[in-house]
C-alpha positions in Angstrom: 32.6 -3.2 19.8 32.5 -3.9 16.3 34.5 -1.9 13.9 34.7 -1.7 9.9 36.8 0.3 7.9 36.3 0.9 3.8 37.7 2.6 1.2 41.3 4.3 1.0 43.2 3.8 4.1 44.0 7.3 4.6 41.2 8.5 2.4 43.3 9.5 -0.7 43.4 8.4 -4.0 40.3 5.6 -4.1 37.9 8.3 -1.9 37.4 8.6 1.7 37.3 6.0 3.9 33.8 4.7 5.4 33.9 4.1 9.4 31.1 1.8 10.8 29.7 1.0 13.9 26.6 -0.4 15.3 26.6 1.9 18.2 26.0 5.1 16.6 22.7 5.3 14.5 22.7 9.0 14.4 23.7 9.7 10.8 27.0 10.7 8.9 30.0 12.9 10.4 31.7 14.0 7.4 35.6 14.2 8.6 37.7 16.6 6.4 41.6 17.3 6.5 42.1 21.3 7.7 45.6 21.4 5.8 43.5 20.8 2.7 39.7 20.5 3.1 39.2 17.1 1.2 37.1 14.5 2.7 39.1 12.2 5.0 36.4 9.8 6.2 32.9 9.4 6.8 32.2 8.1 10.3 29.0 7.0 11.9 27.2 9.7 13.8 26.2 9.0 17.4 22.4 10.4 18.7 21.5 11.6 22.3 19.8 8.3 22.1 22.4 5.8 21.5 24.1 7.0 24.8 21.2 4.9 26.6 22.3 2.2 24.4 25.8 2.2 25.0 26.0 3.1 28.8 23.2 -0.1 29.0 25.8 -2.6 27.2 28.7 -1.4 29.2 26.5 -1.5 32.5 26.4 -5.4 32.0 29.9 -6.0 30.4 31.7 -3.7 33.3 30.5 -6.7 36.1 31.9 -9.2 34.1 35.1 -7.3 33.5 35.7 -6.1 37.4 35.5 -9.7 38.2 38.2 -10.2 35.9 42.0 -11.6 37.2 44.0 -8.7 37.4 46.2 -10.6 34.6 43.4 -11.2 32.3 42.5 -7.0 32.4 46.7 -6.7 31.7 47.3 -8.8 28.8 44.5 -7.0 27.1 46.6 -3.4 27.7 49.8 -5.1 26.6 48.7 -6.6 23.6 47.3 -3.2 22.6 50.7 -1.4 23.4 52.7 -4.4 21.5 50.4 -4.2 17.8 50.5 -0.4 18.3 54.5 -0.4 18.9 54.8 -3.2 15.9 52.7 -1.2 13.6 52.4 2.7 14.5 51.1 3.6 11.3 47.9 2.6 12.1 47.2 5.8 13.8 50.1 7.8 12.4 48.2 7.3 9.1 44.7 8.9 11.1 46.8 11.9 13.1 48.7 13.5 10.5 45.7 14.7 8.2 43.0 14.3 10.6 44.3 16.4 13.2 46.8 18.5 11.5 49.8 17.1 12.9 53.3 17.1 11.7 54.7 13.3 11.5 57.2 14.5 14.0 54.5 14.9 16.5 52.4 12.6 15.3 54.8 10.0 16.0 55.4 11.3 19.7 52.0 11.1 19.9 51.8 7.5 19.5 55.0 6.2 22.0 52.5 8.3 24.4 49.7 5.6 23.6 52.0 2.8 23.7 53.6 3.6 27.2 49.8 4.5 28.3 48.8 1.2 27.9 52.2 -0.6 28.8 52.0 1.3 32.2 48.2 0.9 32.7 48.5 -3.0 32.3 51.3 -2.3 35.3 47.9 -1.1 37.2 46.2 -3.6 37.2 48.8 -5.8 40.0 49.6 -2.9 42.0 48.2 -3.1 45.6 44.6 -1.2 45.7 44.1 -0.8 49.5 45.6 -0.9 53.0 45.0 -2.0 56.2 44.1 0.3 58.8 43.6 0.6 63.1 40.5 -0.6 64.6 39.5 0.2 68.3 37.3 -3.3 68.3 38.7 -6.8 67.7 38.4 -7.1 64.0 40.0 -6.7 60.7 39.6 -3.4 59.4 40.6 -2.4 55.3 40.2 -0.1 52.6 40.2 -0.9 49.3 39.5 0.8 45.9 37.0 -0.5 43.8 35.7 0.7 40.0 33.1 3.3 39.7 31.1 1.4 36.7 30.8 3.2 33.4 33.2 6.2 32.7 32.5 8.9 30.2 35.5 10.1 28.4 34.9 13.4 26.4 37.8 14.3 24.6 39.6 16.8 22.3 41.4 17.3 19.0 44.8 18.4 19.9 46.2 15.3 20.7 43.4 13.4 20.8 45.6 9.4 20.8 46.8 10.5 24.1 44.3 12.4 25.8 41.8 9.7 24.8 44.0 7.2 26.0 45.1 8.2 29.3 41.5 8.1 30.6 40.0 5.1 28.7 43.5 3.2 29.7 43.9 3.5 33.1 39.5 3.5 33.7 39.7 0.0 31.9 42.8 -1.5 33.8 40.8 -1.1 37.6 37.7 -2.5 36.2 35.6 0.0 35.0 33.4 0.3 31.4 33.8 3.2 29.2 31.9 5.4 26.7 33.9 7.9 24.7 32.7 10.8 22.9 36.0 12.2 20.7 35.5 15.6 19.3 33.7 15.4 15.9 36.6 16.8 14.7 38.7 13.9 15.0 36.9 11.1 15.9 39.3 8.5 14.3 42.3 9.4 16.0 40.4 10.0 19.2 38.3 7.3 19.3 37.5 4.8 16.7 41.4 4.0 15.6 41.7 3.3 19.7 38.6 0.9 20.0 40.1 -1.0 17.0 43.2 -1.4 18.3 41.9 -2.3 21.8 39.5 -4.7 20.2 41.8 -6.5 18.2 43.6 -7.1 22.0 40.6 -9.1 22.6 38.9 -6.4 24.5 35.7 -7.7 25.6 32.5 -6.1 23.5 30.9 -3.5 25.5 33.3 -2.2 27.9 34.5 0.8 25.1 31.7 2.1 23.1 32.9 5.1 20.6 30.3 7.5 19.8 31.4 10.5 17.4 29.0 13.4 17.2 28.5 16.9 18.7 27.5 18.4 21.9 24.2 17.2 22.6 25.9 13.5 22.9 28.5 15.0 25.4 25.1 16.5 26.9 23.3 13.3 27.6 26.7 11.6 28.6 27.3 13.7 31.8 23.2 13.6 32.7 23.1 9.7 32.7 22.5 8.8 35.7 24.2 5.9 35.1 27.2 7.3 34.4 28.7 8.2 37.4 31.8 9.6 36.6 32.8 12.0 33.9 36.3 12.8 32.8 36.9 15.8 30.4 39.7 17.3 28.7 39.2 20.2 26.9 38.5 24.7 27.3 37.8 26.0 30.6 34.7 27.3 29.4 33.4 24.3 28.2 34.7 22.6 31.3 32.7 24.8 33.3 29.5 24.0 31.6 30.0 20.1 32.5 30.7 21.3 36.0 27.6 22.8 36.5 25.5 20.3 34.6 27.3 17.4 36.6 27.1 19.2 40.4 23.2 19.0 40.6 23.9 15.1 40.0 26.5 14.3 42.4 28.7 13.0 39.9 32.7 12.8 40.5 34.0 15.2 37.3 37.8 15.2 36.5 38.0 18.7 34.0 41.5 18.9 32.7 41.1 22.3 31.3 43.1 24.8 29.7 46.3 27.0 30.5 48.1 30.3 29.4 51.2 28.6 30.9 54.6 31.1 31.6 58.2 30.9 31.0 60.3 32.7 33.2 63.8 33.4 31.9 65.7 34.9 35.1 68.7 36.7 34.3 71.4 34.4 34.5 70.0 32.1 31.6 71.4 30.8 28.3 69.5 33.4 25.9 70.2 31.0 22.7 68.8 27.6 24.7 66.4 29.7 26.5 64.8 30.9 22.9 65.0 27.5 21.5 63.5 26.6 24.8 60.3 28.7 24.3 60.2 28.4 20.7 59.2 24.6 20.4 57.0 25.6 23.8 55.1 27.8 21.9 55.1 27.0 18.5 55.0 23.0 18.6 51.8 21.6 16.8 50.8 25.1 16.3 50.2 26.3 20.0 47.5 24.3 19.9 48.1 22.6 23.4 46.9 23.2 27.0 50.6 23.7 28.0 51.6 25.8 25.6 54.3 28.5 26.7 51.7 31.5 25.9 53.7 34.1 28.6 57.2 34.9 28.1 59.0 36.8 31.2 62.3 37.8 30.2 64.8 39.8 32.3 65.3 43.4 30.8 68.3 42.7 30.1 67.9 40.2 27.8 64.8 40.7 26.7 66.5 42.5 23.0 68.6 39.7 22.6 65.9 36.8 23.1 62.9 38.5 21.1 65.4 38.5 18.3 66.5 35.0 18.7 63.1 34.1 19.1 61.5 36.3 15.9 64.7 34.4 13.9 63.9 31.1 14.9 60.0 31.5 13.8 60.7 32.8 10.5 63.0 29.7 9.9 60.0 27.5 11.0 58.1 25.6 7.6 54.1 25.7 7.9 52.3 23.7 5.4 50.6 20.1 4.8 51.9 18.0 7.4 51.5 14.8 4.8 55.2 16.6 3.5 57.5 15.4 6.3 59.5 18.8 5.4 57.2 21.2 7.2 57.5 21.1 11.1 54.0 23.0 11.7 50.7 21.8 9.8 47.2 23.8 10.1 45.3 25.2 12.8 42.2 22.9 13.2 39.3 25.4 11.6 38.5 28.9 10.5 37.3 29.5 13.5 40.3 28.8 15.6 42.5 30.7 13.0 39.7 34.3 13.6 40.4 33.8 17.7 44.0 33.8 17.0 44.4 36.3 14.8 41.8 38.7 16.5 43.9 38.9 19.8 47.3 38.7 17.8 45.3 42.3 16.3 44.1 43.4 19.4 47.2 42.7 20.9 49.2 44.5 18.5 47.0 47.6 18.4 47.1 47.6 22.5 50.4 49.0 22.1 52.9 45.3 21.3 55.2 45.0 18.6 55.3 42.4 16.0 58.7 40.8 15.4 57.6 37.5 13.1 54.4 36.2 12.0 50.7 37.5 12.5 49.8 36.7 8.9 48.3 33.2 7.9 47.2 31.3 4.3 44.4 29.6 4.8 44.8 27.3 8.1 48.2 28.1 8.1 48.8 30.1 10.7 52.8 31.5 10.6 55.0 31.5 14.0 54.3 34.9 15.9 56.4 36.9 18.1 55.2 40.2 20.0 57.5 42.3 21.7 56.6 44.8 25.0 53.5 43.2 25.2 51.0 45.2 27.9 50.3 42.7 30.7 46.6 43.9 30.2 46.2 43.2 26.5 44.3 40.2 24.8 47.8 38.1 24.0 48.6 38.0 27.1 45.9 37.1 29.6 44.0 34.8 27.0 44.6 31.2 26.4 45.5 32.0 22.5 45.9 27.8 21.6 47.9 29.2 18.4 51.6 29.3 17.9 52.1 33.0 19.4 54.8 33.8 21.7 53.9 37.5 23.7 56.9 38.5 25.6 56.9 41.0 28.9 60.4 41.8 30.4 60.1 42.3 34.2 63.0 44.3 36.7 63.0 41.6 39.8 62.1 38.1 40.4 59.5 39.2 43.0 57.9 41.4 40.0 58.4 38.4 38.1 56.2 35.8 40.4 53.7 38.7 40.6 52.3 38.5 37.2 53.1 34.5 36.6 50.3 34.0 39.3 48.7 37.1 38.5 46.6 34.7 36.1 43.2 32.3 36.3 45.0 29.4 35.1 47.6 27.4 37.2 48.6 24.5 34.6 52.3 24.7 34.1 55.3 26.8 34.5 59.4 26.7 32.6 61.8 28.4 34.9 65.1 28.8 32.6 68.6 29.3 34.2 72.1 28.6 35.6 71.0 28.1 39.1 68.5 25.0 39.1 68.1 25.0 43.1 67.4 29.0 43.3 64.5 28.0 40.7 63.3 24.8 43.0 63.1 27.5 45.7 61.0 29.5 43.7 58.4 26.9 42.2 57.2 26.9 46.0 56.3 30.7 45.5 54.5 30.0 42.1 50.7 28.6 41.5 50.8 25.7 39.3 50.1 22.1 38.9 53.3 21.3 37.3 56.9 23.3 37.3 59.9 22.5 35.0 63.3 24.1 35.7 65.5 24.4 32.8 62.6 23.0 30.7 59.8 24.6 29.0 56.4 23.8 29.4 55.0 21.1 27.5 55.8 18.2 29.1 54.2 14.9 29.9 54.9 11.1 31.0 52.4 8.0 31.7 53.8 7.7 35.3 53.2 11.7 36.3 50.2 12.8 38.2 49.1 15.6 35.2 47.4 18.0 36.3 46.5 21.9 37.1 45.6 24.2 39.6 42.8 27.3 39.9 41.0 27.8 35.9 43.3 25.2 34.4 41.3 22.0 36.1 39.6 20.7 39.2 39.3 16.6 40.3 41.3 14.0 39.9 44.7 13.7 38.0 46.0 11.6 35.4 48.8 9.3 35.3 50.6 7.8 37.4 49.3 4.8 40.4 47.8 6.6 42.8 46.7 9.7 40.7 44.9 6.7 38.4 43.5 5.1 41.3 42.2 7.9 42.9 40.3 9.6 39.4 38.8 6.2 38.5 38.0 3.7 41.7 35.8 4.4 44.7 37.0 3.5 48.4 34.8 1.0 50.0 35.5 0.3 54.0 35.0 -2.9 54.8 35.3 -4.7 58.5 35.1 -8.3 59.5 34.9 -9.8 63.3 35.1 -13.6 63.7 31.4 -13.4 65.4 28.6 -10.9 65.8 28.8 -8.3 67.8 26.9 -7.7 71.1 24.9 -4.7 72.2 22.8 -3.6 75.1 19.3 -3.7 73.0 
């Protein structure tokens, strides 16, 4: 892939930087900063059309590349990780104004990449089959093989990472990829990744970036070439790629979205339970799948957390992440800023109290707390993706687990207390993908199978050996007998 960059680095003072790339002859994707609204970039706008392009060249480069030492496919993903590590800034300087992020997370964001690739490039040498019983004299084996071309559709949230940790581990077994970043961040997502990878000596072809809008997504799950589609994003939209894919027999991994509970049992720490559930709901501005967006308190603490909580996110700063003193930047549009304050509305006028927040300036949408929330209003059963914290109190445990699973989504649950083993016991009671005891919900690592249950996703996982071998190779049997077999006719 060939990439060229021109103009400002970051788009400011000399004028927004140009992004160019052969592959994507659609027109121009303008790419503005939400804290502000200047012009960040201009980037090269993929066409329905150039997906035939791209999933052609990666066709021919993936055969080269799955015949690749396992080594060779390694010191690509290493290199990658080490010029990332050595110079971060080179995506730091795309997430912050591009995606709205504070540094803080922003530079989170990035040791994600880097320990993405480093444990990718450990992938590529771990054993990919077994031996198995055969009835008849022979040697009998399974073994996992790459699907081909893999499209990656990805989001804005933290779109390093969750671009990363399917183009990463697709490219270390063997496979091609074409990646379709939102439009909304399509350096950071995309074309700051196939640079870097690139520059690792990534062979041309196997990662083709194409920025643009739905109708590319569209003709990226109907290839027919394309036989596996991995999505991260809203469970409606994942829903729409389900049904377009099933017709096809495609293999579909939809990591989708979550209105993920805390439950603080009675017995807690109220002051590191609220801190708890303030940076799960408030960090980069609830804008993420795992997002704390249910908080169960006990009764009887319930007065003494909301107010711990409402204290905390009044302290919070909100403003232009590009000034390292705020800890919360934008929301991404105007349009994501109406849903949030609509149910924080609806919400309020269902009969819940507001204790901080439900006001914004512009993008920037202020910490929110709502107290004796209804378990039937908008805040509550709604994925939100803003930084709002509803809170229900709740008499019993039982009552507790009730409305947890009382929920379409299953992505991840926080269980906060004294008694870490009572809460083990009760993470077998609870439906969700992923459980943290004395933790609160947003949690993730390169060597964890990531994933949700019910609403919140459906197919393979990510991360992690087998979860990685599993979403992105194929299982081919193969026997072999030292001379034909005979048979009656």
């Amino acid at each position: 892939m060939t990439l060229s960059t021109a103009g400002s680095d970051t788009g400011v003072p000399g004028g927004p930087a140009r992004w160019s790339s052969p592959a994507a002859t659609g027109g121009t994707l303008t790419v503005t900063e939400p804290a502000t609204g200047n012009v960040l970039a201009e980037v090269d706008e993929a066409s329905s059309a150039d997906v035939d392009r791209a999933v052609a060249r990666a066709k021919q480069a993936q055969r080269e590349w799955a015949a690749a030492t396992y080594d060779q496919r390694a010191a690509v993903l290493r290199r990658a990780a080490r010029l990332l590590e050595a110079d971060p800034d080179r995506l730091l300087r795309w997430l912050v104004p591009e995606s709205g992020s504070a540094r803080g997370k922003a530079s989170f964001e990035v040791g994600l990449v880097v320990s993405e690739l480093d444990e990718c490039a450990a992938l590529t040498s771990q054993p990919y089959g077994e031996l198995l019983q055969s009835t008849k004299p022979r040697l009998s084996l399974a073994r996992r093989v790459p699907i081909g071309v893999v499209g990656v559709i990805s989001p804005f949230n933290f779109p390093g990472i969750l671009s990363m940790r399917s183009v990463a581990p697709a490219l270390a077994v063997g496979n091609a990829v074409v990646l379709k970043p939102d439009p909304r961040t399509p350096i950071s997502g995309g074309l700051a990744l196939a640079e870097l990878l690139t520059e690792a000596g990534l062979p041309d072809g196997l990662l083709t970036v194409l920025p643009g809008g739905a109708e590319v997504g569209q003709a990226l799950v109907a290839h027919p070439d394309v036989p596996c589609i991995s999505f991260t994003g809203s469970t409606p939209a994942g829903r729409k790629i389900g049904e377009a894919a099933a017709p096809l027999l495609k293999r579909v991994h939809l990591e989708l979205g979550g209105n993920n509970a805390l439950l603080v049992l009675p017995d807690a720490d109220v002051e590191a339970a609220a801190s708890a559930a303030a940076w799960g709901s408030f960090l980069h501005q609830g804008q993420i799948c795992m997002t704390a967006g249910r908080h169960l308190v006990h009764a009887s603490l319930a007065d003494e957390f909301t107010a711990l909580l409402a204290a905390k996110a009044e302290a919070v700063t909100v403003g232009d992440p590009t000034d390292e003193s705020n800890v919360l930047g934008p929301v991404i549009d105007e349009r994501q800023r109406e849903q949030i304050h609509r149910i924080v509305t609806d919400t309020v006028s269902a009969g819940a109290t507001l204790l901080a927040g439900g006001k914004y300036d512009g993008l920037f949408y202020r910490p929110t707390v709502l107290a004796n929330v209804p378990v039937d209003s908008p805040a509550f059963r709604q994925e939100i993706f803003g930084p709002v914290a509803p809170v229900v109190t709740y008499d019993s445990v039982d009552e507790a687990i009730e409305i947890i699973n009382d929920s379409e989504f299953g992505l991840s649950v926080g269980i906060l207390t004294s008694d870490a083993f009572r809460a083990f016991e009760l993470a077998g009671r609870i439906e969700s993908g992923m459980v943290h005891i004395n933790d609160q919900t947003v949690d993730d690592e390169a060597t964890i199978p990531f994933g949700g249950t019910k609403a919140s996703g459906v197919g393979g996982r990510f991360g992690g050996t087998r979860a990685n071998l599993e979403s992105f190779t194929e299982t081919q049997w193969i026997t072999m007998q030292s001379s034909i077999e005979r048979y009656p006719f």
